[in-house]
C-alpha positions in Angstrom: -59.0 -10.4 19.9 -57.2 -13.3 20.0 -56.7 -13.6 16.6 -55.3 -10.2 16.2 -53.1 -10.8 18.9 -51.3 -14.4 17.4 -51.1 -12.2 14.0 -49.1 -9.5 15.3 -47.0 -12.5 17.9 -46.1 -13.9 14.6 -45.4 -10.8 12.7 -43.2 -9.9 15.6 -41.3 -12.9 15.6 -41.1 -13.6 11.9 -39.3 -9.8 11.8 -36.4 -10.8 14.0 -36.0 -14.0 12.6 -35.7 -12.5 9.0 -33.2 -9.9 10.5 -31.0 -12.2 12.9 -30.7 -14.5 9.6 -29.8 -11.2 6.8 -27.1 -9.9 10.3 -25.6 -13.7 10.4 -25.0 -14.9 6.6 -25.6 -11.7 4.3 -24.0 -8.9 5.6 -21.0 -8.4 4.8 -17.6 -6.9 5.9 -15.8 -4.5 3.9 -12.4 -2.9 3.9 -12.9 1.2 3.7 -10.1 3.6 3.1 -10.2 6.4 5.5 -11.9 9.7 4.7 -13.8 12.5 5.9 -17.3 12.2 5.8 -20.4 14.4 7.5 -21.0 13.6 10.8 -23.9 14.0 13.6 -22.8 13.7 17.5 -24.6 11.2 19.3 -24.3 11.3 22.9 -25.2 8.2 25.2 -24.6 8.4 29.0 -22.4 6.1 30.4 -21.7 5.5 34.0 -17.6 6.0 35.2 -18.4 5.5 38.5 -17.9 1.7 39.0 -15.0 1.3 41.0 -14.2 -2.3 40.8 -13.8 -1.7 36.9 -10.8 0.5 36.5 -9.2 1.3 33.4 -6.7 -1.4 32.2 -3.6 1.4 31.4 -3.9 2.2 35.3 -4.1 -1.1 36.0 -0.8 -1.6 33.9 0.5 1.6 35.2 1.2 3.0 32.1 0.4 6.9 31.1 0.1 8.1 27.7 -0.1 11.8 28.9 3.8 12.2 28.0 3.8 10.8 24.5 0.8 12.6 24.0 1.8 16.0 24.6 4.9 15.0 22.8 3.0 14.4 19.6 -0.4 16.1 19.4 1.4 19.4 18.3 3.1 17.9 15.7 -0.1 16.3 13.5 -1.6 18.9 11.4 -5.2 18.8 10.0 -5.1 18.8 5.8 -7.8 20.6 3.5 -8.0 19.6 0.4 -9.6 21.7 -2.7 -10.5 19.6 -5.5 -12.3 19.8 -8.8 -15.0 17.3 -9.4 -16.4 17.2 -12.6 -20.8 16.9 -12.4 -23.3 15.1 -14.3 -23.6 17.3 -17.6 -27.1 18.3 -18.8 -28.7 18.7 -22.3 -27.6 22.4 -22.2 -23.9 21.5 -21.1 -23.5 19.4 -24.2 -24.7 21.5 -26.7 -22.4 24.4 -25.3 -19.7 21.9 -25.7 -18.8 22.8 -21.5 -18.4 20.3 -18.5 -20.1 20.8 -15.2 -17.4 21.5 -12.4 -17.8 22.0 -8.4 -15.3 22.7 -6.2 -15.1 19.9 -3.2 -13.2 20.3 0.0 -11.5 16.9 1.7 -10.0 16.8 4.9 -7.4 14.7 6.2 -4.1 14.5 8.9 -0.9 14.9 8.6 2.1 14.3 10.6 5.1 17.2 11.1 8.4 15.4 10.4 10.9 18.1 10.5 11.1 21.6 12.2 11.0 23.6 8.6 7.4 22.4 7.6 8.0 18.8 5.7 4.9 16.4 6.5 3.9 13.3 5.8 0.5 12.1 4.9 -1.5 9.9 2.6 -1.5 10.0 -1.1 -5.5 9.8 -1.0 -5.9 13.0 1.3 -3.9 14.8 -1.3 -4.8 12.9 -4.7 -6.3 15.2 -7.3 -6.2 18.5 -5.3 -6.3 22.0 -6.7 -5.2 23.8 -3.5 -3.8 22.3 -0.2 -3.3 24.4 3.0 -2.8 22.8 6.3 -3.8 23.8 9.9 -1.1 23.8 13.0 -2.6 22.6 16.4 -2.4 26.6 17.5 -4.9 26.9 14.8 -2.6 28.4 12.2 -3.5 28.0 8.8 -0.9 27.8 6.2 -0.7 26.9 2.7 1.2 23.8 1.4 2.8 22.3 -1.7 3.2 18.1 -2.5 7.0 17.6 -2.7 5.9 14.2 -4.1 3.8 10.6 -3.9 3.6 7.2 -3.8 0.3 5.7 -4.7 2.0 2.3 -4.3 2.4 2.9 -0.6 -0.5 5.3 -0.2 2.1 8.0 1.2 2.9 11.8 0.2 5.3 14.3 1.1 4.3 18.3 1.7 6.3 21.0 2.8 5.1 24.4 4.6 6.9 27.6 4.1 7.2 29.0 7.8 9.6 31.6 9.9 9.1 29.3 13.2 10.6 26.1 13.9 7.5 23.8 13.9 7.1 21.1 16.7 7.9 17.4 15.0 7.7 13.4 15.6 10.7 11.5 15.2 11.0 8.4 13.5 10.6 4.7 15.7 11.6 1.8 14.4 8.7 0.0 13.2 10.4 -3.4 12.4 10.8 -4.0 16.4 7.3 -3.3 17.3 5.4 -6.1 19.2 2.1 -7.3 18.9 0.2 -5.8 22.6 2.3 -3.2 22.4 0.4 0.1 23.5 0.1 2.9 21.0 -1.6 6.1 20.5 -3.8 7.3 17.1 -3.2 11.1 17.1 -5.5 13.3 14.2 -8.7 15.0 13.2 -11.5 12.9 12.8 -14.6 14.1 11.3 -13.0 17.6 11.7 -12.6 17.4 15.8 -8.8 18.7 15.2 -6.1 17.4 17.6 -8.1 13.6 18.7 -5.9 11.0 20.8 -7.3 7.8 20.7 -5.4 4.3 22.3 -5.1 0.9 21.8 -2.9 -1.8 21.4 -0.9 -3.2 18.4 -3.5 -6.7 17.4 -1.1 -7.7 14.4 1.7 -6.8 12.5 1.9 -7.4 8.3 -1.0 -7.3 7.2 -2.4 -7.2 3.1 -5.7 -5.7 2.9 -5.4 -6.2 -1.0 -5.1 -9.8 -1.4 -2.5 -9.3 -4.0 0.8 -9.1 -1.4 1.1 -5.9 -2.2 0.6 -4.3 1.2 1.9 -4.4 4.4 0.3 -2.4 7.6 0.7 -2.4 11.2 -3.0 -3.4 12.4 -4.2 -1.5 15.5 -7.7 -1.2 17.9 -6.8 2.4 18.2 -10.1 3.8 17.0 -9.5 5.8 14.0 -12.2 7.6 12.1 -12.8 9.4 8.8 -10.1 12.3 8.6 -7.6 10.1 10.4 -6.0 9.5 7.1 -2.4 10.7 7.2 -2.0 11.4 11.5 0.2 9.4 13.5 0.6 6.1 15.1 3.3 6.6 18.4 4.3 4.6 20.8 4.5 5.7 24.5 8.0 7.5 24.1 6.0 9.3 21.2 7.8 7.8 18.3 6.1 7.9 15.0 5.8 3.8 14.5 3.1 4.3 11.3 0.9 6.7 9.3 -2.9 5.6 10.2 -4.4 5.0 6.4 -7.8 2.5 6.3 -10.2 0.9 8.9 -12.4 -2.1 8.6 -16.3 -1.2 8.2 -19.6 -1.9 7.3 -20.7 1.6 8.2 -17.3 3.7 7.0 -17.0 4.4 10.9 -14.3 2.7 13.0 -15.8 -0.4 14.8 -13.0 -2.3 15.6 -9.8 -2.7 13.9 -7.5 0.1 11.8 -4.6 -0.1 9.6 -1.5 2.0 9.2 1.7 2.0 6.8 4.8 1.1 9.1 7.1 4.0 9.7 10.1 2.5 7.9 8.6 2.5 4.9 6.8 5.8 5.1 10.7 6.9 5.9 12.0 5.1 3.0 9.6 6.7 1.1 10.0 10.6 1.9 14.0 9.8 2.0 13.9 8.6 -2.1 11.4 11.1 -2.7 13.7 13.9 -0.7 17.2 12.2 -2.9 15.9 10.9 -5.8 12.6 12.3 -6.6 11.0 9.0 -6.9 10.5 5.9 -5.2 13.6 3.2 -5.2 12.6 -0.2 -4.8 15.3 -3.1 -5.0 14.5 -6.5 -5.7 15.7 -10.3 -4.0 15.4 -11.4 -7.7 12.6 -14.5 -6.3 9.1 -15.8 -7.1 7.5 -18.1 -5.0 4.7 -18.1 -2.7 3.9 -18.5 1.2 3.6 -21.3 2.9 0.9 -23.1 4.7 -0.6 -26.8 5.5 -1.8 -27.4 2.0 0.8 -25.9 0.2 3.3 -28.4 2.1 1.6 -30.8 1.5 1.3 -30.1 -2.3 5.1 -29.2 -2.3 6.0 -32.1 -0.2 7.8 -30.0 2.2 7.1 -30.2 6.1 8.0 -26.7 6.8 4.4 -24.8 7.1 6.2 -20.9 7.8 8.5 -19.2 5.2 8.6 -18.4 1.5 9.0 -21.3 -1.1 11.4 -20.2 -3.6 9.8 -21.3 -7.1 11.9 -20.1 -9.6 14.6 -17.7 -9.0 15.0 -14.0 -11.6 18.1 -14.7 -14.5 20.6 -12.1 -13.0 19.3 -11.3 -9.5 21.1 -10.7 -6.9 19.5 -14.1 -5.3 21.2 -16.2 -8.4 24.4 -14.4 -7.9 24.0 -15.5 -4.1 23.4 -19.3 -5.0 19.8 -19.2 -3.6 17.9 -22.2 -5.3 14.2 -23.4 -6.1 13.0 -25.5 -3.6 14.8 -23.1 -0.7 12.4 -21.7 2.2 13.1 -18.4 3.2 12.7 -18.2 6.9 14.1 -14.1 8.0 15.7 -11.4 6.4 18.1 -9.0 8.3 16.5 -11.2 11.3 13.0 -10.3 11.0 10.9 -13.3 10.5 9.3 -14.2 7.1 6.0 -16.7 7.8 4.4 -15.3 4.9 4.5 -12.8 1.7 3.7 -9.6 3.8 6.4 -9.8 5.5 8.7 -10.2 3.2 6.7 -7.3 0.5 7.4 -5.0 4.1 10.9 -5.6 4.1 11.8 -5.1 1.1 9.7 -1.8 0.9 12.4 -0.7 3.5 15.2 -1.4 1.3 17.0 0.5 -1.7 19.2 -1.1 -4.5 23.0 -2.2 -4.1 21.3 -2.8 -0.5 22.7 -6.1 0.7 20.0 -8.7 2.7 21.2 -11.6 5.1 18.7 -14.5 4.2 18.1 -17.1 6.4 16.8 -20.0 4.4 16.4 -24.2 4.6 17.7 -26.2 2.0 16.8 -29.7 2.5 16.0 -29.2 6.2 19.5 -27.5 6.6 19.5 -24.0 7.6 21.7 -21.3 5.5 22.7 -18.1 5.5 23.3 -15.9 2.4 24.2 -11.7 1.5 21.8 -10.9 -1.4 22.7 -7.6 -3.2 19.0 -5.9 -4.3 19.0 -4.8 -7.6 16.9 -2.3 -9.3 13.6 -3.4 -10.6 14.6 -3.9 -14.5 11.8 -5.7 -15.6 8.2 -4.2 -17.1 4.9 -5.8 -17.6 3.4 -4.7 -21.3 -0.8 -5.0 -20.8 -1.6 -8.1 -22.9 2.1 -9.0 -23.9 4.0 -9.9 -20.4 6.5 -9.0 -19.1 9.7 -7.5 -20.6 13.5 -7.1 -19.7 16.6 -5.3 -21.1 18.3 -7.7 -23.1 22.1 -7.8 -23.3 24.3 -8.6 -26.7 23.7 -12.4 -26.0 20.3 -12.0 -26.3 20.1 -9.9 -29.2 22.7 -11.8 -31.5 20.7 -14.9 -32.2 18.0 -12.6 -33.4 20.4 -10.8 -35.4 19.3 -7.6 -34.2 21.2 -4.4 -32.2 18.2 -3.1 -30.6 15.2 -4.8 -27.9 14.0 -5.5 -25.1 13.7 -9.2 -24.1 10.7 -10.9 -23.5 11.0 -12.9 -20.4 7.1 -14.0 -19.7 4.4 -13.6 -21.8 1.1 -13.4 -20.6 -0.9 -16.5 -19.5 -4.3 -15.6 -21.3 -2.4 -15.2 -24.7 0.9 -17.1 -24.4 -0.9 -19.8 -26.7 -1.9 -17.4 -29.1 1.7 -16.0 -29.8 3.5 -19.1 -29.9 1.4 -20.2 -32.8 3.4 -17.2 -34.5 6.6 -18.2 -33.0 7.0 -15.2 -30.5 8.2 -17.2 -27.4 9.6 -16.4 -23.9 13.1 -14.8 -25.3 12.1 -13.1 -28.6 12.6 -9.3 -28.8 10.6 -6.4 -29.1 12.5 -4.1 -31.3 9.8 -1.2 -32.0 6.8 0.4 -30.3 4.2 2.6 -32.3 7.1 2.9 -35.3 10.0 4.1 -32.3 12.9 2.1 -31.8 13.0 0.5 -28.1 16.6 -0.1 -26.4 15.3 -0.1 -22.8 12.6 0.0 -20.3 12.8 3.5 -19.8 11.8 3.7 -23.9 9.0 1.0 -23.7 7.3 3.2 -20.4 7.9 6.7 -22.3 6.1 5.7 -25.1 3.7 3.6 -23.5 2.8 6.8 -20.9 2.3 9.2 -24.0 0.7 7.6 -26.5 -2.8 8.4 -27.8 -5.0 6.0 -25.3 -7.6 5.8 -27.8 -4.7 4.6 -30.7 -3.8 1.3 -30.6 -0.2 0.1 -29.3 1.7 -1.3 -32.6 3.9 -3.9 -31.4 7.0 -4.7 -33.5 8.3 -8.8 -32.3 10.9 -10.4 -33.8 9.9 -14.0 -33.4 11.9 -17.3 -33.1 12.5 -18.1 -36.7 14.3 -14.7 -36.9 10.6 -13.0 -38.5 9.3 -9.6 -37.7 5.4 -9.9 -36.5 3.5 -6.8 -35.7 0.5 -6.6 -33.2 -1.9 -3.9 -32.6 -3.1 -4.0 -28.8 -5.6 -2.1 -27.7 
């Protein structure tokens, strides 16, 4: 009996070590996008009736009922009708057909205007056949996408309606502060019209590792179908459009991320004006900085951008802005690293002009940099491109290019052993002449993707070289 008894002892214990050990080094965090996804209520009882514990908002004597009644009305819940294309069988390929379904996703959205425009998140919307949305009164109507910005993860619909709908204006998310309260208002798991609260735990943040994002971070528990509903403050101003939590499970269990409101409004105004998205660039490339960068840089600043090498052209050459210069606030908003300053300048258009604060040899300067449009292009497998202007063209003895300005790292060797340098022009692309980056992207966009891209180069020695890229 003993026995039996140490074997099972040990088994116990050898269990919970094995687990405590997988829970501490091997699992893993990962960053999940917001969606909908099936869902089984679990209740728990909890006991409210401890009275030395209250709730920290009464403590602070702050109530949420007014921005909540000011904003619930106003976030819609989005249904999404998409075609997904199945597995095909033995039969399917002989009858030449592909297996479709028709698969419904559900999302938020957030009323911006009292004739039906709403904001929510390009991946509620992407790929959808049909899109209707549903009013807090339960209404139902159907809804078209005005436009999108995958880049930003935002879209733009409009409702057709006789009633003036209830909306959320606009806050200015540059001025939020971190522990500042704030509300999540949407439809998770298809519970329509859920207010959830928390406080603002950081601002900036890149989920991507690539500086390409920017979000508000937030312990407002959001769920799957938050996607696209509203992040207010407590005058119920829209400071962000909820967008991705952190996981392990795909439920919330602590923190959540939404795009800042200025650059959702940025967004629907260029989509509104222009039809597209206008981004303006400082005309910089550099990095942030920290300890070891310092170090390696043999600066002692350890907050700010390092300017590394600064765009031929740019509004930040026109300015005087130099290599070596640190970058410490734009417009007065502080830059400690490349978040902030990829946030900023979401906000911004071209022919916008910047103030930049920046140290040049421990002196601190102030500049007005004009953004310009974005003119340059990046060719898979060539690098990146530019218009080029009659001084660029002449030594080639050409009328017609685009300027190559960088090539690509992995192959840079490669070309240069044919002469084709940082400088020589592409004149030609699948047999078309190319005079601009609006050429280069039309042809690239439309070509056959299973054709290879014929690349015409005129090299340094004045030769034509040809490349097919796959």
């Amino acid at each position: 009996m003993k026995k039996v008894l140490t074997m099972v002892f040990v088994s116990v214990l050898g269990g919970a070590i094995t687990l405590g050990a997988y829970k501490t080094f091997l699992e893993k965090d990962e960053i999940t996008t917001v969606k909908n996804a099936p869902f089984t209520a679990a209740f728990t009882p909890v006991n409210y009736t401890d009275n030395n514990s209250n709730a920290l908002a009464a403590a602070e004597d702050i109530d949420f009922t007014s921005a909540a009644e000011r904003t619930v009305h106003a976030v819609v819940h989005v249904k999404n009708v998409t075609l997904e294309t199945g597995q095909p069988t033995i039969e399917d390929l002989f009858m030449g057909r592909l297996p479709q379904r028709m698969q419904l996703g559900t999302g938020s959205g957030v009323i911006i205007s009292p004739d039906g425009y709403i904001i929510t998140n390009n991946h509620v919307i992407d790929g959808s056949e049909k899109l209707s949305v549903t009013l807090n009164n339960n209404k139902t109507l159907p809804a078209k996408i005005i436009g999108t910005d995958p880049k930003t993860d935002i879209a733009l619909l409009k409702v057709e309606t006789d009633e003036n709908l209830p909306y959320i204006t606009f806050g200015d998310s540059d001025h939020v502060k971190i522990g500042e309260w704030v509300l999540a208002v949407g439809n998770p798991f298809n519970l329509t019209s859920t207010v959830t609260a928390g406080i603002i735990s950081a601002k900036s943040r890149d989920l991507s590792g690539q500086s390409k994002q920017s979000f508000i971070q937030t312990d407002a528990a959001v769920n799957p179908g938050n996607s696209g509903g509203a992040l207010v403050n407590t005058l119920g101003e829209l400071i962000g459009i909820n967008t991705a939590i952190t996981s392990q499970t795909g439920s919330y269990i602590g923190y959540s991320f939404a795009v800042p409101s200025n650059i959702a409004r940025k967004v629907v105004e260029d989509i509104m004006e222009y039809g597209n998205v206008q981004n303006g660039i400082l005309g910089v490339t550099g990095g942030a900085l920290n300890s070891m960068v310092a170090e390696k840089l043999g600066v002692d600043e350890t907050e700010g951008f390092y300017i590394d090498t600064i765009e031929e052209d740019s509004g930040a050459e026109a300015a005087g802005l130099q290599h070596g210069d640190i970058i410490k606030s734009i417009d007065q908003v502080k830059i400690s690293k490349f978040s902030d300053l990829r946030g900023l300048l979401d906000t911004k258009r071209p022919n916008d002009v910047v103030v930049v604060t920046y140290l040049r040899n421990g002196i601190t300067k102030q500049a007005g940099v004009t953004l310009l449009k974005n003119d340059t292009y990046t060719i898979p497998n060539i690098g990146v491109i530019k218009e080029a202007k009659p001084k660029d063209l002449r030594p080639y003895n050409v009328k017609e290019g685009v300027k190559i300005v960088k090539l690509n790292s992995q192959y840079a060797d490669y070309f240069k052993r044919d002469g084709v340098t940082e400088g020589s022009i592409i004149t030609a692309i699948n047999n078309t002449q190319v005079n601009s980056i609006e050429d280069v992207q039309t042809i690239i966009k439309n070509r056959n993707p299973y054709q290879p891209l014929n690349i015409e180069i005129i090299n340094s020695n004045g030769e034509k070289t040809r490349y097919g890229l796959r």
